[in-house]
C-alpha positions as CSV (number, residue, x, y, z in Angstrom):
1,X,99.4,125.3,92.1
2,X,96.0,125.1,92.2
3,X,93.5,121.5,93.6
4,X,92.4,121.2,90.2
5,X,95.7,121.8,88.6
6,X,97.4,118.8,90.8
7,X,94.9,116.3,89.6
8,X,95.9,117.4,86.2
9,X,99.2,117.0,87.0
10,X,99.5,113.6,88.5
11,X,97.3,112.7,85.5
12,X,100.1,114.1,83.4
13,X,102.3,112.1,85.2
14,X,100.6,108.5,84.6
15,X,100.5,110.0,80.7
16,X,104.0,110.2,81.0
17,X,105.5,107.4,83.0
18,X,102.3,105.1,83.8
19,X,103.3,102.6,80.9
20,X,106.5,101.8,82.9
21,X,106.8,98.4,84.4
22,X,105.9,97.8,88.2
23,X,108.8,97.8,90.6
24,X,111.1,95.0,89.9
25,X,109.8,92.9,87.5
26,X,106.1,92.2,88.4
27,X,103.9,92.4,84.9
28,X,101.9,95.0,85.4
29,X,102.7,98.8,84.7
30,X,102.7,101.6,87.1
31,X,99.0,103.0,85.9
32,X,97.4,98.9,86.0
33,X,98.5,98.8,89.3
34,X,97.2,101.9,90.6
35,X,93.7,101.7,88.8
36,X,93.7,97.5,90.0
37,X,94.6,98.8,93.6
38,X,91.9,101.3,93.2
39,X,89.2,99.1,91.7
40,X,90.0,96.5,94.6
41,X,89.0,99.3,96.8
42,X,86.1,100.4,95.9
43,X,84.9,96.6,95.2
44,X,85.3,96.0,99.2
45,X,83.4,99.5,99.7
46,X,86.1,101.6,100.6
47,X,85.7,105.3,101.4
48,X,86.4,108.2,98.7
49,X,89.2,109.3,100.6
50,X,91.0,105.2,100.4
51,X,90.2,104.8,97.2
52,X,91.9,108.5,96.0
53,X,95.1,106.7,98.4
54,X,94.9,103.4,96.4
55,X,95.3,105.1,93.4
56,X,98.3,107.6,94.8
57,X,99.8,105.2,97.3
58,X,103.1,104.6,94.4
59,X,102.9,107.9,92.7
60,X,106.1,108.6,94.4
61,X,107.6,105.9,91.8
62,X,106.6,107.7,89.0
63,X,107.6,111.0,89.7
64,X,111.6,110.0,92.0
65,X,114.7,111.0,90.5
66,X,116.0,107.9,91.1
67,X,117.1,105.6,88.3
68,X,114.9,102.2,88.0
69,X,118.4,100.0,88.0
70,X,119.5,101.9,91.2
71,X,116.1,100.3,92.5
72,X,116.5,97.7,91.0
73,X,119.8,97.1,92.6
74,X,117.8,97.0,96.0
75,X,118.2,100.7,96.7
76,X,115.2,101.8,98.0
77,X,113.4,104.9,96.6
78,X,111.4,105.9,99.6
79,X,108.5,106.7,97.2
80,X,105.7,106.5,100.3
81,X,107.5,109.4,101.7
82,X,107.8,111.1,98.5
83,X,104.4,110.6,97.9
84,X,103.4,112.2,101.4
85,X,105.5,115.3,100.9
86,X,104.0,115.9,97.3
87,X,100.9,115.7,98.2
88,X,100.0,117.2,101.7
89,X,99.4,120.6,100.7
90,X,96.7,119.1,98.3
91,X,95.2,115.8,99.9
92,X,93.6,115.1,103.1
93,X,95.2,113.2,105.4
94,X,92.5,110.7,105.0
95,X,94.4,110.0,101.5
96,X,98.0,110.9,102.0
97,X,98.4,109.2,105.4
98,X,97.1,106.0,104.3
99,X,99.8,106.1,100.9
100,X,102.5,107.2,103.2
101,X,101.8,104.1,105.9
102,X,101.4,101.4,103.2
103,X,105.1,100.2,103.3
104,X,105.1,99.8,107.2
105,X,102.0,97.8,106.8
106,X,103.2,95.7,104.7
107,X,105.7,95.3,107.6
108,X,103.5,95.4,110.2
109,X,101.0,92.6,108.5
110,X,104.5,90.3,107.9
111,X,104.5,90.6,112.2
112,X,101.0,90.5,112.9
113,X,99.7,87.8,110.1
114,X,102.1,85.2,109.2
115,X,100.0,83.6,106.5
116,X,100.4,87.2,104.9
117,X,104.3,86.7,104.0
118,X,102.9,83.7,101.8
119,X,100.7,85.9,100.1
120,X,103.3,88.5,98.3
121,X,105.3,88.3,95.0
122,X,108.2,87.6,95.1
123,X,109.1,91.6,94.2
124,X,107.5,92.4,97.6
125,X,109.3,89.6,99.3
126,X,112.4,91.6,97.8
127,X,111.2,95.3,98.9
128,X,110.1,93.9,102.4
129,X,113.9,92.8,103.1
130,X,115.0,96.2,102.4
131,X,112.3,97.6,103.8
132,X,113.4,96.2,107.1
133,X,111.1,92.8,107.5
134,X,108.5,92.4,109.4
135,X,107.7,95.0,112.6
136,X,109.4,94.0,115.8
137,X,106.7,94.3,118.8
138,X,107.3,97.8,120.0
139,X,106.8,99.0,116.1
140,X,103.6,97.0,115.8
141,X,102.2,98.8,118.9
142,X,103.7,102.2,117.8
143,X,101.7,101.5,114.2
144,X,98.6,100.8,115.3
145,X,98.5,103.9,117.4
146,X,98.9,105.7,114.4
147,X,95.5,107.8,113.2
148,X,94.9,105.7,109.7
149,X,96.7,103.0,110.7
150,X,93.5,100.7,110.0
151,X,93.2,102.1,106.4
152,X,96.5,101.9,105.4
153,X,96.5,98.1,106.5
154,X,93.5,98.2,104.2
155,X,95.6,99.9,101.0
156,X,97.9,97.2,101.5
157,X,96.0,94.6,100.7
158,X,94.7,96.3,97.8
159,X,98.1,96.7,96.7
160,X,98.3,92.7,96.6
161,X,95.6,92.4,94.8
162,X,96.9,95.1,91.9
163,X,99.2,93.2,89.8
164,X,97.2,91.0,87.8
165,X,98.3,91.6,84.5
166,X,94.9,90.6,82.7
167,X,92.8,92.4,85.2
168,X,89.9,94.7,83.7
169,X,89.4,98.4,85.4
170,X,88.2,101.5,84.6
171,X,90.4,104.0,83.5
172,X,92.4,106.9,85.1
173,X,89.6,109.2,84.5
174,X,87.0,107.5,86.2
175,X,88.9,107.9,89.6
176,X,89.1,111.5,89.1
177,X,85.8,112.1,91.1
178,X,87.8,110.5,93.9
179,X,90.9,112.2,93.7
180,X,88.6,115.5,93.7
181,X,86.9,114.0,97.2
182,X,90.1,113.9,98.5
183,X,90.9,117.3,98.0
184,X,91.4,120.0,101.3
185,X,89.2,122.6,101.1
C-alpha cells in the first residue's frame, strides 16, 4: 500500500465506523473524539507529527476484531498496540510512538500526578483498572526513559480533553495535511 493510499484508508475507516460511540459509554463518537483530541493539540501548539498522533492514537478501536460488548465486558482490546503495528510501516515514530504510549501515560500520570485520577471519566477510571492502575516506581522510571515519552504524556491530556459532546472542530479533512507530515519518506 502506498503513503497516500493509507491516509485514504484510515479516512475510509472513520467513514465507516467513526459514527460509533466512544469506548464505554462516554457521548462522543470515535471520529469527535479523534478530531477534539486533535484540535486540543494544535490549540496548545503541538508539533505536526502530535497532532497526526492525536488524531490516530484510538484508530486501533475502529479497525479491532473485537466485539464492543466483549470491551465492554472489561476485556481490553489493546488498540494502542494495534494502532502501532498498523501504522509503522507508514508513520514516523514521532506519530506512532506517541499513540502507542498513550495508555501507559495515562498510567504513568495516575503515579506521577495524583490530582490527574480526579480528572478522568469515569470510562477511563474503568479502562485504567484494567489497564493495570497507575505505574509502580520502577515503570515510571522505565517510561520516562522512553524516546517520546514527553509527547505521549502530552496526547494524553488531549485525549481528556476529547469527549465533549458539544465541542466544535474541523473536520477529518482538515487534519489530512497532518497526517501527510507524518508520513516516512
Amino acid at each position: 500500500m502506498s503513503k497516500t493510499n493509507i491516509i485514504d484508508e484510515i479516512f475510509e475507516a472513520f467513514r465507516e465506523y467513526g459514527d460509533q460511540l466512544y469506548e464505554g459509554g462516554e457521548q462522543v463518537t470515535q471520529q469527535q473524539h479523534a478530531l477534539q483530541t486533535a484540535h486540543a493539540a494544535e490549540n496548545d501548539g503541538a508539533s505536526d507529527t502530535l497532532i497526526a498522533a492525536a488524531i490516530l492514537h484510538d484508530y486501533g478501536h475502529l479497525v479491532h476484531d473485537i466485539p464492543q460488548e466483549v470491551v465492554a465486558r472489561g476485556i481490553d482490546d489493546k488498540h494502542e498496540e494495534l494502532v502501532a503495528a498498523l501504522l509503522d510501516p507508514y508513520f514516523v515514530s514521532a506519530v506512532t510512538e506517541p499513540a502507542r504510549l498513550h495508555v501507559p501515560a495515562k498510567r504513568y500520570l495516575c503515579a506521577v500526578e495524583p490530582s490527574y485520577f480526579n480528572k478522568l471519566s469515569p470510562v477511563s477510571v474503568r479502562s485504567l483498572e484494567r489497564q493495570g492502575g497507575p505505574l509502580t516506581e520502577a515503570e515510571v522510571k522505565a517510561f520516562e526513559a522512553l524516546p517520546h515519552y514527553a509527547d505521549a504524556v502530552r496526547l494524553r491530556r488531549y485525549d481528556e480533553m476529547g469527549k465533549d459532546p458539544d465541542a466544535v472542530t474541523p473536520d477529518l479533512a482538515y487534519y489530512r495535511p497532518y497526517l501527510e507530515a507524518g508520513l516516512k519518506q
